[in-house]
N, C-alpha and C positions, 0 to 999 in steps of 0.2 A: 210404700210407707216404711216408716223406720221401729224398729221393737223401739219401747222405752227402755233409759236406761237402767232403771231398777231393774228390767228383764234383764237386759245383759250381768248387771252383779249379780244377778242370783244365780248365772250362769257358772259360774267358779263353786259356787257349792256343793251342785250336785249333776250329774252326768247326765240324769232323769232331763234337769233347766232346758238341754237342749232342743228337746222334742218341740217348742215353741218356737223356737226361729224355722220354722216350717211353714209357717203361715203368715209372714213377713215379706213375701214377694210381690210385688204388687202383680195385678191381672194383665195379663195382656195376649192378643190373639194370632200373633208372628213371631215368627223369629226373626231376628234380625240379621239382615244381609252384613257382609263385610266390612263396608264403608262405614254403613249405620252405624257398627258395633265397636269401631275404631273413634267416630264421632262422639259417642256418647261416651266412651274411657277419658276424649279429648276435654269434652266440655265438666267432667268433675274435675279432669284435672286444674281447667282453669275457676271453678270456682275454687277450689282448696288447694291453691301454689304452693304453700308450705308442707304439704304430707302429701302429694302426687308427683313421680317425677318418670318421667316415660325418656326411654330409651330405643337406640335402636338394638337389636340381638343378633341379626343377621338379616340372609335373599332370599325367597322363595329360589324355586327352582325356573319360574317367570318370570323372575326379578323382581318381585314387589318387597319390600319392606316387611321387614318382622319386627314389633314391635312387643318388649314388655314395659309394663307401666308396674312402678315400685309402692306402695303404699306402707306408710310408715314414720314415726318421730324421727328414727335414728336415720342412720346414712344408708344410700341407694346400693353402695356395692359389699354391707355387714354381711358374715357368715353367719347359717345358724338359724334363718329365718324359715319361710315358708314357701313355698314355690306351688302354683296353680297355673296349668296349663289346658286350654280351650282347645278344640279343634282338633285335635290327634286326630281322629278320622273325622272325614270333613262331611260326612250324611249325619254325622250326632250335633244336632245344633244346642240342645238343653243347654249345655254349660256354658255357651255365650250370655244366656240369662242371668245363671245361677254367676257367673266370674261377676257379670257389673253387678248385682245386686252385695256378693261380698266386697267388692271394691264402695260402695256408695255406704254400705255398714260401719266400713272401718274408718271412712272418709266423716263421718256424722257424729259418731259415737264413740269418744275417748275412752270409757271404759273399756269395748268394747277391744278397742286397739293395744290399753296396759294390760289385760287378761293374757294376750299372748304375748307381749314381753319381746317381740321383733318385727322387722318388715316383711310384707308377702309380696312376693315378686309375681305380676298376673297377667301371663300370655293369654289375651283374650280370643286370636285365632292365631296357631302357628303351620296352617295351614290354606291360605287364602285361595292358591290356586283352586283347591278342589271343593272351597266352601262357595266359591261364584257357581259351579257347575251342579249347584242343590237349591238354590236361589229360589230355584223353579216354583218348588214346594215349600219353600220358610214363607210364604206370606200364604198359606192355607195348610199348615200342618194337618187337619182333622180329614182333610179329603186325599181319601188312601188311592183313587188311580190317581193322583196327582204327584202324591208319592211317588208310585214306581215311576211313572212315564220320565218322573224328571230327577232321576235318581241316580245316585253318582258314588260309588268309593274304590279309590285307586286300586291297581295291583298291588299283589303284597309287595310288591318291592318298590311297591312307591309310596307309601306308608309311615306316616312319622313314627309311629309308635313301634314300628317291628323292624326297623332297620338303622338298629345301635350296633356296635360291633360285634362279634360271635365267633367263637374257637371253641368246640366242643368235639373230640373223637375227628371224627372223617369232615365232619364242616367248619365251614370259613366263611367267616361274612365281614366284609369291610365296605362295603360300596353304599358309603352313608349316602344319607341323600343333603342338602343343604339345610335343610331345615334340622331336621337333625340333630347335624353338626351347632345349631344357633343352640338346640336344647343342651347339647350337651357341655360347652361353655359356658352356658346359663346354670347348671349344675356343678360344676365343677367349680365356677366362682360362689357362689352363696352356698356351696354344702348343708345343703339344708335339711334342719331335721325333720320337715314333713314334705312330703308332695305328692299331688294328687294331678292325677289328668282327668278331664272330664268327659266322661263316656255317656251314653246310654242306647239301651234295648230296644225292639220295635216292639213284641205282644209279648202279652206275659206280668209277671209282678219285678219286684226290685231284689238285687242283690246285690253282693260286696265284694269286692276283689283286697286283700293286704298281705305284704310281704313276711309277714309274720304271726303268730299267732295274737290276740288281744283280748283274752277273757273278759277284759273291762268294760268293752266295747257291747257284747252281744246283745245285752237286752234293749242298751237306747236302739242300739240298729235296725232293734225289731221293732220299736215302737216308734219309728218316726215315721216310718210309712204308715204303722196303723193309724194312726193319728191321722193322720192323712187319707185312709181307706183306700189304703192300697195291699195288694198282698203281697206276700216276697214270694219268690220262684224256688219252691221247693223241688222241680222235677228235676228233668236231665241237664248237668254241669253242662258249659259251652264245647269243655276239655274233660274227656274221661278221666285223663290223667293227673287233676289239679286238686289237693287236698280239701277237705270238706273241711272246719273249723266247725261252726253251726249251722243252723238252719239258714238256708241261702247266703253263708259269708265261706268264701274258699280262700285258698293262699293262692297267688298269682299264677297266671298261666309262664310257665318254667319254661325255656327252647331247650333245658338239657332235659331235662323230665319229658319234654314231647319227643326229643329223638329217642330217647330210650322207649317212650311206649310205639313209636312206628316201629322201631328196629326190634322189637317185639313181634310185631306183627308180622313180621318178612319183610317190610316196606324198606324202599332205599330212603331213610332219615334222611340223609346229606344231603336231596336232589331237594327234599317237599320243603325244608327249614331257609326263612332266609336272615334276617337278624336277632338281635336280641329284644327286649322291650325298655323305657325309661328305668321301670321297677328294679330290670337287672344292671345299671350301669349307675345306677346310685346308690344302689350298698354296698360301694367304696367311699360312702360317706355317713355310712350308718343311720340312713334316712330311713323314718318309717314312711311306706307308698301304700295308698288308700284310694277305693276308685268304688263311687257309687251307680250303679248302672239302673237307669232307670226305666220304665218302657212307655211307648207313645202312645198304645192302646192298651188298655188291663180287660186280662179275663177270669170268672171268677172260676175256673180249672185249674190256675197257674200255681194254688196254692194247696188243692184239697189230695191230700193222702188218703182219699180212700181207696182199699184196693176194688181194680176191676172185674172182667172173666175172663179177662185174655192174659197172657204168657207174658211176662216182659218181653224176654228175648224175642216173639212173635212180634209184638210193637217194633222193636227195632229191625226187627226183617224186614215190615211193613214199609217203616220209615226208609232203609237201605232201598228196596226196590222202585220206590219212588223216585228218588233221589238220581237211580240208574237209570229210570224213564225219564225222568226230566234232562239227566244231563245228553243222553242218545240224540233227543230233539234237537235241543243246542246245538248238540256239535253237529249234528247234519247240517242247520243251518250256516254254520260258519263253515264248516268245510265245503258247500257248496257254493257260496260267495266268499271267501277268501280271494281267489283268483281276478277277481276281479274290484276286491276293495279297494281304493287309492289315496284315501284320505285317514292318518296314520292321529285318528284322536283319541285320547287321553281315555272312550267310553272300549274304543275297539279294545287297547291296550287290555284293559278288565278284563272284558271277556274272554281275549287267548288268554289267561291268567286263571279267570274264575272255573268256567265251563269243563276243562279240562278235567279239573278239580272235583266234578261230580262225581263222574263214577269211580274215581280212588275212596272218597268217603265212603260212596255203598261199600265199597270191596272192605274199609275198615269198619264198616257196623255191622256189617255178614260178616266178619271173624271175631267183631265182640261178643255178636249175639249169643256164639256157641262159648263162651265164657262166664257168659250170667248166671244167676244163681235160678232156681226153677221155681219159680212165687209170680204171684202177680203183680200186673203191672198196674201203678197206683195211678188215679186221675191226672194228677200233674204231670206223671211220666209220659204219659200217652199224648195229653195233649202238647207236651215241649216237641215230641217225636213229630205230632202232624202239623205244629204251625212250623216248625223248622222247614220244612217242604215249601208251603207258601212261602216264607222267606226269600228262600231261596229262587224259586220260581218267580216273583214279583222284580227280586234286584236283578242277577243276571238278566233276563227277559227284557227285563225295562232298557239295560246299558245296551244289549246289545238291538232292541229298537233306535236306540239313539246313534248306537254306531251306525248301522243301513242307512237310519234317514238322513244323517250329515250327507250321505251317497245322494238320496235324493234331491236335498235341498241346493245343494251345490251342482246340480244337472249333469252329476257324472255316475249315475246309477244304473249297470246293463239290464234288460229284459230278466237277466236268472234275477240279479238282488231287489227287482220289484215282486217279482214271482216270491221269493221267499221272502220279503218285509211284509207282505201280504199273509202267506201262510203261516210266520212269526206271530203278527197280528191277531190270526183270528184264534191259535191259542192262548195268546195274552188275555185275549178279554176272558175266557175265557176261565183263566187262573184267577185273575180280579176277582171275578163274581164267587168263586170258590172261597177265596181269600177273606174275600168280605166279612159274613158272621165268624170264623174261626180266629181273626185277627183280634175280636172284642171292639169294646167301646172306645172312644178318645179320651186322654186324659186334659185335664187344662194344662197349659205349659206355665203357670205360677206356682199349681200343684207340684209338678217333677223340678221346677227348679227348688223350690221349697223342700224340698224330700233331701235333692242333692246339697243343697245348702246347709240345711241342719246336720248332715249327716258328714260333711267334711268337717264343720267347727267341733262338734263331737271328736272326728279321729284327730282333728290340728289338737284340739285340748290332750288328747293321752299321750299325741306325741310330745308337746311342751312338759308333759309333768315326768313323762319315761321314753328320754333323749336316748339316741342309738348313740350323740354324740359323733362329731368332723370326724373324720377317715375311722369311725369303730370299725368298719367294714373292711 
């Protein structure tokens, strides 16, 4: 359904107005696959020829068609507008919701469209390869072994969102990937002063990512989830290193700011880092960049500060040794079928990727620990520490089931990689069942597109009235 328009004028009055377009979403109980989500951009466009005009942007890296759809009075290729991009990581499906529902807004409701005064350019997935390979799970979001089993997000280097260019001290990153490359022509032609990719979280409450500070901003950003009964994620940042603003809103995760806190730690920065992110290669156009992360299941730990009787630093030791035990398993796993793996897919890829990655993080949250301050460690803290394990545990585990079984499914899997997809197996389920209460409830996916939706027209509104302005950057 669409807000009335009186909602939307009253929108221009007060920042408060926002908190309504929250519950504007209509219900619905999938997500939608690729094709679907391209179809339904398709068929607004053809009911409203006049203010829809879809383009192509560029190739996947499988060749498919990237496509954004321009919405807007004025012309398709104006600077200055808005830019909304789906898909960046292709296991976050929310914002395929939340993109058609602001494209069907601004498509219905003219005030709605004069309020911000330009066109929004809306990449509904700029990521298609790796949004088929989640598929699995978008037509049962709420059934969490459905989740992992059929769960999927690239290496980091295969990543829309982390592989922009980078030159910082001892690293170098240029090996954009194609997609990319479409975003970043699509930036570089509309210079726009806002944009937002669309992310979100698995357990936990909501929080905000912006490249800059925005006083204006904090209290709708708190109340549009409340309103929502959601909580925000007051525990532990994704990034030690990423500034706090308010309660659950930090300044963007930095790649110079992450190497300097590795190269802190002893760590070779230059090896772990591989590009930059969108946030950092459009503040050469003085764009303000906002990203509402939202989570699939909420728990009510994700927000309660009260302290507990353990140590902080002891939670995060707890969390490190985990993390070391989890990644030992792994890697035995694949180091003992590597030799024999033969089919070079896209889940294997991950997991040399991810896994490896376990025990560096222990080794990094055992030399935070002994830097923390000696207080306790507060409910939200603790629990970000023990669902970040499930996390963990559910994705890599899941990818790298998916890697062995292409082995079996394709009849070229030896006695060792049955032997381990079997002992893989039986600790899988076993993290499931763990996973389960500490992951919390299901959210409805009206509810989180709703959250994300009011919560980007909020930051589009503060970027329309306090422009960075074309090349400020």
């Amino acid at each position: 359904m669409t807000a009335p328009t009186s909602a939307h004028s009253a929108a221009a009055s007060t920042p408060d107005s926002w908190v309504r377009y929250a519950a504007t979403v209509p219900p619905t109980d999938a997500y939608p696959g690729v094709d679907e989500l391209l179809g339904s951009f398709r068929a607004l466009a053809a009911a409203h020829p006049g203010l829809v005009t879809e383009r192509r942007i560029g190739t996947s890296t499988l060749g498919e068609p990237l496509h954004c759809f321009t919405v807007g009075d004025g012309p398709a290729d104006g600077t200055g507008g808005y830019v909304v991009v789906g898909g960046v990581h292709p296991n976050e499906p929310v914002g395929a919701v939340t993109a058609l529902r602001l494209a069907t807004a601004l498509c219905e409701d003219p005030a709605l469209r004069a309020h911000f005064d330009g066109a929004w350019h809306i990449v509904p997935c700029v990521d298609p390869d790796g949004a088929r390979l989640n598929e699995g799970w978008f037509a049962a979001p709420t059934d969490k072994r459905a989740y992992g089993r059929h769960f999927y997000r690239p290496a980091g280097r295969e990543q829309v969102e982390w592989t922009f260019p980078f030159a910082y001290k001892d690293a170098w990153f240029d090996r954009v990937l194609p997609e990319t490359l479409a975003l970043m022509r699509l930036l570089d032609g509309v210079r726009p002063r806002f944009l937002t990719t669309l992310h979100n979280c698995e357990a936990g409450g909501v929080y905000y990512y912006m490249n800059r500070p925005a006083p204006e901003l904090y209290d709708v950003l708190a109340a549009i989830p409340a309103a929502a009964g959601l909580p925000l994620a007051t525990g532990e940042p994704e990034a030690a290193h990423v500034p706090l603003y308010a309660p659950a809103v930090y300044g963007c995760i930095d790649m110079r700011d992450a190497y300097d806190y590795l190269d802190g730690l002893g760590l070779d920065a230059a090896a772990k880092i591989a590009g930059a992110s969108s946030a950092a290669y459009a503040e050469r156009h003085g764009t303000f960049y906002f990203v509402t992360e939202v989570p699939h299941w909420s728990h009510p730990d994700a927000d309660d500060d009260t302290p507990t009787d353990e140590r902080y630093a002891d939670v995060v030791r707890r969390r490190a040794g985990a993390l070391a035990e989890t990644g030992a398993f792994l890697g035995a796993v694949l180091d003992a079928t590597t030799p024999d793996l033969t089919i070079a897919s896209p889940f294997l890829r991950a997991v040399r990727d991810f896994v490896p990655s376990l025990p560096e993080l222990a080794a990094m949250e055992s030399a935070r620990a002994e830097t923390l301050p000696d207080r306790s460690a507060t409910v939200a803290e603790r629990y970000d520490c023990e669902a970040s394990v499930h996390s963990f545990r559910v994705r890599f585990g899941g990818m790298l089931l998916r890697a062995l079984g292409a082995e079996l499914t394709a009849g070229t899997a030896t006695p060792e990689v049955r032997r381990r997809h079997r002992e893989l197996l039986t600790a899988y389920e076993e993290w499931e069942r763990a996973a389960e209460p500490a992951t919390g409830e299901p959210i409805g996916i009206a509810t989180l597109a709703g959250v994300q939706y009011a919560a980007l027209l909020a930051a589009a509104d503060h970027a329309r009235v306090r422009p960075g302005g074309p090349d400020a950057g």
